[in-house]
C-alpha positions in Angstrom: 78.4 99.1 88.5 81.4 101.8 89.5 82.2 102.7 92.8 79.7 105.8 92.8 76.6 104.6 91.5 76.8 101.7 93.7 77.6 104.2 96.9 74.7 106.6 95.9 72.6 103.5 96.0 73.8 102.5 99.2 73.5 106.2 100.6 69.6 105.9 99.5 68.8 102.8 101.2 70.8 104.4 104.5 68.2 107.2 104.3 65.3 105.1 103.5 66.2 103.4 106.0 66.3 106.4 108.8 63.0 107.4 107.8 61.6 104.1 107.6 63.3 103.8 111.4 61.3 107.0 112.3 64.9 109.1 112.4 64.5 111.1 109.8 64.2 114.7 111.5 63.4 117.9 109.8 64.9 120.2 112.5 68.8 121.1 110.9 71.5 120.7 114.1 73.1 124.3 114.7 75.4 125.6 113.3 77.8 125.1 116.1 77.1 121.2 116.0 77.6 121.2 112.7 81.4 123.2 112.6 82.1 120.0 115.2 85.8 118.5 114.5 85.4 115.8 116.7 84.8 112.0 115.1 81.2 111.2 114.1 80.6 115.2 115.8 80.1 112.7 119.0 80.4 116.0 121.0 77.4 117.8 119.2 75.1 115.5 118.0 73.7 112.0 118.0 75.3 109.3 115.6 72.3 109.4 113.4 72.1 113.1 113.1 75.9 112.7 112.0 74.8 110.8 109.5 71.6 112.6 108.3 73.4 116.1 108.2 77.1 115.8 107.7 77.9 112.3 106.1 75.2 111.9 104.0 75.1 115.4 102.4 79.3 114.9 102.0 79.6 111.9 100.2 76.3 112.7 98.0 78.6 115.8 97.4 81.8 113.9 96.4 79.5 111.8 94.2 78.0 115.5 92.6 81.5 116.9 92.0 82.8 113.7 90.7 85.3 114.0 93.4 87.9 111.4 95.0 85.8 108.9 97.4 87.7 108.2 100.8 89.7 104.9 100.4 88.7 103.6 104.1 85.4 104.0 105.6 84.4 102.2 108.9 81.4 103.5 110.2 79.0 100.2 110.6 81.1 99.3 114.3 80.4 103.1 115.3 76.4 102.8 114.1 76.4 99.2 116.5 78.1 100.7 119.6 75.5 104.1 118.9 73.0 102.5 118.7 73.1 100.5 122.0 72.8 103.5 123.4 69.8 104.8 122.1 66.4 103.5 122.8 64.6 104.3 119.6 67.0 101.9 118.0 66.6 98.0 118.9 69.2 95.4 117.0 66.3 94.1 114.5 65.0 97.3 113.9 68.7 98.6 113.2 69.8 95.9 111.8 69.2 96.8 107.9 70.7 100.2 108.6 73.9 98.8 109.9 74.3 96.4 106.9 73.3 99.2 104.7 76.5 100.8 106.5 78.4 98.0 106.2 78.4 97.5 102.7 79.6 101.8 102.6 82.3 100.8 104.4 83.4 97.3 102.4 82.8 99.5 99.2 85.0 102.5 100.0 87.5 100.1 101.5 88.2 97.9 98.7 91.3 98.0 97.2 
């Protein structure tokens, strides 16, 4: 399977996943959030809002316009350190989104 079919798969089971979780919101982060430049928008919004409204809708994008993919990818230690911190999100319950993560970050990251 090439790189992009095998990420859009991966970025399905990641938003399965969210809703499955019960994280799935309806509710778009402003605008401001959004426009955020800092990593993961840590200073806007929560790690799985990131991920719901600015990764997700980017790479399904790259995948749309057949554009480069990133060559490094390392979100899965950043979804573990969130998700201590967040009390919908216990380590079984989150532990099929992180893999799900994981295997994003081992796909974009292979050489």
């Amino acid at each position: 399977m090439d790189k992009q079919k095998e990420l859009a798969k991966l970025l399905l089971l990641v938003k399965s996943e969210l809703r499955t979780l019960g994280l799935w919101q309806t509710q778009t982060p402003s605008a401001e959030a959004l426009a955020s430049t800092e990593p993961f928008a840590v200073d806007r919004m929560s790690f799985v809002q990131w991920l719901q409204f600015v990764f997700l809708p980017r790479m399904y994008q790259l995948i749309e316009t057949g554009s480069p993919l990133p060559d490094n990818c390392s979100i899965a230690p950043m979804a573990e350190e969130s998700f201590k911190a967040d009390d919908r999100i216990d380590p079984v319950s989150g532990a099929a989104l992180v893999a799900h993560l994981r295997g994003i970050d081992e796909l974009l990251s292979q050489c």
